[in-house]
matplotlib code that plots the C-alpha trace (Angstrom):
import matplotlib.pyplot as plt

x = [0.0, 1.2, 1.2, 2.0, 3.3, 5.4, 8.3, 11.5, 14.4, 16.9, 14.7, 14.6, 18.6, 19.4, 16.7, 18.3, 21.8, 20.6, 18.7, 22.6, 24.3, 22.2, 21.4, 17.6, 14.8, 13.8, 9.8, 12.0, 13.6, 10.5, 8.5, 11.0, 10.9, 7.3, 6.7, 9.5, 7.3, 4.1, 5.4, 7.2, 3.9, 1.2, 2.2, -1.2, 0.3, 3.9, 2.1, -0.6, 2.5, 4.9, 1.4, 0.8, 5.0, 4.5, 1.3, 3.7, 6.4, 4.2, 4.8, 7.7, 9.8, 13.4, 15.3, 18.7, 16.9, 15.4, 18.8, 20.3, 17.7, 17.5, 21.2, 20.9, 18.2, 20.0, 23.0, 20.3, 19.9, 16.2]
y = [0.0, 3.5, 6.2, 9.7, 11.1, 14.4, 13.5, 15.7, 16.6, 14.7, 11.8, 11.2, 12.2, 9.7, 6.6, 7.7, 6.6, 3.6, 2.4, 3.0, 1.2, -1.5, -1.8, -1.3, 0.7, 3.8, 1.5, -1.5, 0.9, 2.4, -0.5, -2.0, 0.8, 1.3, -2.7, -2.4, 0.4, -1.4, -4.2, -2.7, -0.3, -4.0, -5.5, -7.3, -9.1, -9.7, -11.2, -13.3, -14.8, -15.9, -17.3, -19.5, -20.4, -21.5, -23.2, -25.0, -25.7, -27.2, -27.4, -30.0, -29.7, -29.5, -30.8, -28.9, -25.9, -25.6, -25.7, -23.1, -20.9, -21.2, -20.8, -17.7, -16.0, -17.0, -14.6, -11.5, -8.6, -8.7]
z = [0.0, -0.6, 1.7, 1.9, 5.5, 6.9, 8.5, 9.8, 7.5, 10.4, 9.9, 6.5, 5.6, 8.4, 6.8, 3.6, 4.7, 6.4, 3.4, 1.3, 4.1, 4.4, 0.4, 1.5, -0.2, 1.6, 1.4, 3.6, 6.2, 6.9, 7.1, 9.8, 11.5, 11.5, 12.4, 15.2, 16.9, 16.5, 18.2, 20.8, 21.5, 21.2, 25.1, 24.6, 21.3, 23.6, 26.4, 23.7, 22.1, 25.0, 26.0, 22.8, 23.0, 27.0, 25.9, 23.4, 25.5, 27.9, 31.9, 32.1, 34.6, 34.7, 37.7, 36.3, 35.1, 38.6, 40.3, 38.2, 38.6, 42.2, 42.3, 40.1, 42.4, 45.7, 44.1, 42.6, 44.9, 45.8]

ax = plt.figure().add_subplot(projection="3d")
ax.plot(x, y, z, "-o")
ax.set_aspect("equal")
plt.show()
């Protein structure tokens, strides 16, 4: 889909060079961008997927995995 939108001079000069550097279209660098801020902004969609992968993963217990962790906290700074 195309779009038209108003961004700052800074903003584009610096896409431009990243789109060079990277050997990207100016289209690509700004649809990472804007994907990488949708994420990061969706906690809902972060918290629905580490659901689905924990549903996946299932509830087995790991006797090593346990230990390290425990041994891990016991050392944190609470």
């Amino acid at each position: 889909m195309k779009t038209a939108v108003s961004i700052p001079d800074e903003v584009f000069a610096r896409a431009e060079r990243l789109a060079r550097r990277t050997r990207k279209s100016r289209s690509q660098v700004f649809s990472s961008a804007l994907r990488e801020y949708l994420a990061r902004h969706a906690p809902d969609e972060v918290t629905e997927a580490m659901d689905r992968v924990c549903a996946e993963v299932g509830d087995q217990h790991d006797p090593f995995v346990a230990a390290a962790a425990r041994r891990a906290l016991e050392r944190s700074e609470w």
